[in-house]
C-alpha positions in Angstrom: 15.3 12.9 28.7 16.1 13.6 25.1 18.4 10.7 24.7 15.7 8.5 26.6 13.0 9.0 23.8 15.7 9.5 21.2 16.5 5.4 22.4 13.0 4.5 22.5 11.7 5.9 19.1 15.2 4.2 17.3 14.4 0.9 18.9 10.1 1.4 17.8 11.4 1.8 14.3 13.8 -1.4 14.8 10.9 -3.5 16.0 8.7 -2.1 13.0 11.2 -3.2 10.5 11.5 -6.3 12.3 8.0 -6.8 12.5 7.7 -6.5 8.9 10.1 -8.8 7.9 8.7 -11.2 10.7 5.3 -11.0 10.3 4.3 -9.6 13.6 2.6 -6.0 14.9 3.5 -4.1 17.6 0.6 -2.7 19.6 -0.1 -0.8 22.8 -0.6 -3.1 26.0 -3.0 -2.8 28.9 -2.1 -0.8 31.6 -2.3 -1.9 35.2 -5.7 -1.2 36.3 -7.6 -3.1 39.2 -10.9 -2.9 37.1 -9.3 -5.7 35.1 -8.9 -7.7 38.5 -12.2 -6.5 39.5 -13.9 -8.4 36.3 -11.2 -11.9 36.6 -13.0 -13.7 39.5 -16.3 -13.0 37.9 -15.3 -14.3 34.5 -16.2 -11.1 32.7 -13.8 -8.9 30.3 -13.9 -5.3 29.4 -16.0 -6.7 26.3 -18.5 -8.2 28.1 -22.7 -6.1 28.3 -21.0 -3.8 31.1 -24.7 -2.3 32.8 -25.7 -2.5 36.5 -27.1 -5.8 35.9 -23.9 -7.5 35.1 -22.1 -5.2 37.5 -23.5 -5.0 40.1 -22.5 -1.1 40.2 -23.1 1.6 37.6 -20.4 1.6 34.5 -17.8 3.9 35.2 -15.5 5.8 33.6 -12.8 2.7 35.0 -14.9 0.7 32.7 -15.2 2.7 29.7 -11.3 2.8 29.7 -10.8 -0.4 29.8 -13.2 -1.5 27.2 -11.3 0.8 24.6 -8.1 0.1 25.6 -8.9 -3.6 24.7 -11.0 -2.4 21.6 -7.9 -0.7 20.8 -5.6 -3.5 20.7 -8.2 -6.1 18.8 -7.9 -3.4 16.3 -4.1 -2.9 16.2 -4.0 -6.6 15.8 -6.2 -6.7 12.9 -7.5 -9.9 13.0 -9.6 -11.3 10.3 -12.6 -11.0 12.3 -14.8 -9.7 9.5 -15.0 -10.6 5.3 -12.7 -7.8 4.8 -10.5 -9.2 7.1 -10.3 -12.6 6.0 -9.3 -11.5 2.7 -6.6 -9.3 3.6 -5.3 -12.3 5.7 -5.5 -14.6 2.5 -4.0 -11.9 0.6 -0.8 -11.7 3.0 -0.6 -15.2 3.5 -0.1 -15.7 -0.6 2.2 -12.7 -0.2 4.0 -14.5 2.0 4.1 -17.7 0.7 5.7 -16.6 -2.9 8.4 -14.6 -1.0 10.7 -17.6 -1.8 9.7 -18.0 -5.2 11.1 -16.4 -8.5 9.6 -14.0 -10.5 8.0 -15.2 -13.2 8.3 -13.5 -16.3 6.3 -15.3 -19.2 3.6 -13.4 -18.5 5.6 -10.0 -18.7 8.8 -10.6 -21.5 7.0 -11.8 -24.9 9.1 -14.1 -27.1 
């Protein structure tokens, strides 16, 4: 219904905000899909070497789905997995941390 996406898309752009004053992302969860209980007992992810050795089965296209929808959340949580990462994370974090400080203007305003 119009007033059902109208509700969800006001509440997406609350939880943005709110994320952003937060510090947290909002990201797209897994769906419900027995490949993931197909891979629990035998202690493998969607991430794991998925060929007919590890399988036991031929990859299918149950598999490929699954290993981009979790490739597709690691990225929407941009972790600092890599340099560039890493630096963006130190670069927020002294964001962050001078939130509560004043400006400092001797650098800018000359005597």
């Amino acid at each position: 219904s119009t007033l059902g996406s109208r509700n969800k898309r006001l509440v997406g752009e609350s939880l943005n905000e709110l994320g952003l004053r937060l510090g947290f992302r909002l990201a797209e969860g897994f769906g419900e899909r027995v490949i993931y209980r197909e891979f629990f007992p035998r202690g493998l992810t969607a991430l794991d070497n998925l060929d007919e050795a590890t399988l036991g089965v031929r990859p299918n296209l149950s598999h490929v789905t699954a290993r981009q929808e979790v490739r597709t959340l690691i990225e929407s949580l941009k972790l600092p997995l890599d340099e560039r990462g890493r630096r963006r994370a130190a670069a927020r974090a002294e964001w962050f941390a001078s939130l509560d400080k004043p400006l400092e203007t001797h650098d800018i305003m000359a005597d």
